[in-house]
C-alpha positions in Angstrom: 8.2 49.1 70.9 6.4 46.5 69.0 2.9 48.2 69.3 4.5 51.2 67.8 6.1 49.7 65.0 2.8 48.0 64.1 0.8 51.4 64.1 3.4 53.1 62.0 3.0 50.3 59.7 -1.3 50.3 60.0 -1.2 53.9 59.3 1.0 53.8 56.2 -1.0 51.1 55.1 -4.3 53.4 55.4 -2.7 56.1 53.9 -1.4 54.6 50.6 -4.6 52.9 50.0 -6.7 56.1 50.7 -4.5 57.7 48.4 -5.9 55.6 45.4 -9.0 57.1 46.0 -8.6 60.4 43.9 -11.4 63.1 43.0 -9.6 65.3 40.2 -9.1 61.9 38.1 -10.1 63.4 34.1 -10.9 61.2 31.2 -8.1 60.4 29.0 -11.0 61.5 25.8 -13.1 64.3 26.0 -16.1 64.6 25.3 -15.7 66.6 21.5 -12.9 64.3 20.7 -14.9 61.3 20.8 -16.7 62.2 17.2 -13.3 61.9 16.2 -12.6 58.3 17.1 -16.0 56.9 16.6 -15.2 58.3 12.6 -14.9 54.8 10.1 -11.7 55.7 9.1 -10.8 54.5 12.9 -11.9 50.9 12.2 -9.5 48.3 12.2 -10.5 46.5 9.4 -11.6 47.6 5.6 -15.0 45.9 5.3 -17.4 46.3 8.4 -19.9 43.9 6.7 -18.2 41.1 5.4 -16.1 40.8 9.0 -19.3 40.8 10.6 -20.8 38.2 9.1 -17.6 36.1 8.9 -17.5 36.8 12.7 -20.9 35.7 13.1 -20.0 32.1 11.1 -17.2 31.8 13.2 -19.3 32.0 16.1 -21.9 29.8 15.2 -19.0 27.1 13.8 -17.4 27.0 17.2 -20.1 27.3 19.3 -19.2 30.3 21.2 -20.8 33.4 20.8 -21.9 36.6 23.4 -18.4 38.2 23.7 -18.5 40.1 20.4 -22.4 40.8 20.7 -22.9 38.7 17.8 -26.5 37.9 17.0 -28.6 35.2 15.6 -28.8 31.7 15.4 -27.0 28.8 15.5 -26.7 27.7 12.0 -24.5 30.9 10.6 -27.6 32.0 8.3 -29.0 34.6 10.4 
């Protein structure tokens, strides 16, 4: 009785992690809505420029930089 209870239980287990594996999965953005969204009106801040550099200062300041791609030295003057 036990050996059955434990193969019930193997083959649910196989069965709801097979079942994460999906082919019809879609992206959420197609592809000719994605001009849309990379449009500068979609940035989060008002001044591209000026947050980049003030980014990059921060970066160099604290000594932590790659996350944000920031480039340049370590003084803040690049």
């Amino acid at each position: 009785m036990k050996k059955a209870h434990i193969q019930i239980f193997l083959c649910c287990c196989i069965a709801i992690g097979a079942s994460g594996c999906s082919t019809t999965f879609e992206p959420w953005v197609k592809p000719y809505e994605r001009d849309n969204l990379a449009d500068t009106i979609m940035s989060m801040n008002r001044n591209p420029v000026s947050a980049s550099y003030t980014n990059h200062a921060l970066q160099a300041r604290e000594g932590a930089r790659g996350a944000e791609g920031g480039a340049g030295g370590g003084c803040g003057c690049n």
